[in-house]
C-alpha positions as CSV (number, residue, x, y, z in Angstrom):
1,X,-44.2,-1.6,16.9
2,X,-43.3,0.8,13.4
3,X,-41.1,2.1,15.9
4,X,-39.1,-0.6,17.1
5,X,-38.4,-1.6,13.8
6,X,-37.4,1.4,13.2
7,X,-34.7,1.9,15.6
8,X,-33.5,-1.8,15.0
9,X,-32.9,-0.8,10.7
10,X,-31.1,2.5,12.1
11,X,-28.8,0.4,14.2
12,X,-27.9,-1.9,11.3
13,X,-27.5,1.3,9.5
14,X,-25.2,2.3,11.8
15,X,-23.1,-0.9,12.0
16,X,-22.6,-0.7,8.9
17,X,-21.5,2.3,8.1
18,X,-18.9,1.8,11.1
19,X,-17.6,-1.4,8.9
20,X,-17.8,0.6,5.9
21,X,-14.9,3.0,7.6
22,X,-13.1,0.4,9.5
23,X,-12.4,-1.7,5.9
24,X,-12.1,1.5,3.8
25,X,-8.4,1.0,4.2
26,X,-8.3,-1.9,2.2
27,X,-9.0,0.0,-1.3
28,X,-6.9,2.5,-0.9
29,X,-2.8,3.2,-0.9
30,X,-2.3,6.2,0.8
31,X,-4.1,6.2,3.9
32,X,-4.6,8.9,6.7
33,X,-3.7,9.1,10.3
34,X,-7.3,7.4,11.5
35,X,-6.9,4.8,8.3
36,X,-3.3,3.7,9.2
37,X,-4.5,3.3,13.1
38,X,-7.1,1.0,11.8
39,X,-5.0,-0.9,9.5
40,X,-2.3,-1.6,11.7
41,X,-4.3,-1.4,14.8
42,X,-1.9,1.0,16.5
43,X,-3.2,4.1,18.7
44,X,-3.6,7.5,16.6
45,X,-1.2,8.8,19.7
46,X,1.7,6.2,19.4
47,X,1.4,6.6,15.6
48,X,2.4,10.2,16.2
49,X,4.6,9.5,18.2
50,X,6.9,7.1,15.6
51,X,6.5,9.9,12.9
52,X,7.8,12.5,15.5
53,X,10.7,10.5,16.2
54,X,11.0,9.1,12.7
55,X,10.3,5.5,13.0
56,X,8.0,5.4,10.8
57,X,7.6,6.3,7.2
58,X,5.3,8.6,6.4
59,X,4.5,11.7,4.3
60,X,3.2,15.1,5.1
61,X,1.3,17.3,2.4
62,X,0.9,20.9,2.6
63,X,0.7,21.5,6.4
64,X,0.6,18.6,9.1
65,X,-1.5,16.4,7.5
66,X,0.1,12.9,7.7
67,X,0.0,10.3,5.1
68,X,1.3,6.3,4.6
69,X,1.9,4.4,1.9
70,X,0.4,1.1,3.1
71,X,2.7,-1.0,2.0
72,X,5.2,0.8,3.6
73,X,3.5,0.2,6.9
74,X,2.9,-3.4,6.2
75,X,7.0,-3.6,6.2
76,X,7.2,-1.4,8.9
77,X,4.9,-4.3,10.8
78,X,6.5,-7.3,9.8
79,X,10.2,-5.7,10.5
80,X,11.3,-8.3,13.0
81,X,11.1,-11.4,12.1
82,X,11.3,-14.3,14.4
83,X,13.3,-17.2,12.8
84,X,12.0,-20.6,13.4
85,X,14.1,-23.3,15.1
86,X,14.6,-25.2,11.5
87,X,16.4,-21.9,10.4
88,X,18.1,-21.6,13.3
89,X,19.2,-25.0,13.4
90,X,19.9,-24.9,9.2
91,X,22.2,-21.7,10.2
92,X,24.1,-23.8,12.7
93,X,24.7,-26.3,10.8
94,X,25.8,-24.2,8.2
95,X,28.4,-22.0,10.6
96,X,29.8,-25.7,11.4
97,X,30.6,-26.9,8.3
């Protein structure tokens, strides 16, 4: 019975530790490769792959290791906008007058 509860207490341990990690991101402004994959929810690999081909900022310290400014990524996530059909009928309108 001492054992069970045990292992259930470990296992809440352990979940929260993983939350602990996955929201560390949110009190911090540079962030590392596995802390910008969790903040924008992009794969470590395609991450890469945009700094490789320079589609993303990001900074490199002594050697590889890769660092974002977070607000940087935030406007590198909300880059496209989608206009709404009110500003797209406001822009007609104003194109016809």
């Amino acid at each position: 019975m001492e054992n069970q509860n045990l292992e259930k207490i470990l296992l809440k341990l352990c979940e929260i530790e993983n939350l602990c990690r996955g929201i560390q991101h949110f009190y911090k402004d540079i962030l590392t490769i596995d802390e910008a994959a969790n903040y924008t929810g992009l794969q470590k690999s395609y991450l890469y792959k945009l700094c490789s081909e320079r589609k993303i900022p990001h900074y490199k310290n002594s050697g590889k290791m890769l660092r974002f400014k977070k607000e940087e990524l935030a406007e590198f996530q909300l880059r496209n906008r989608v206009s709404t059909i009110k500003e797209l009928d406001l822009e007609l309108y104003k194109y016809m007058k």
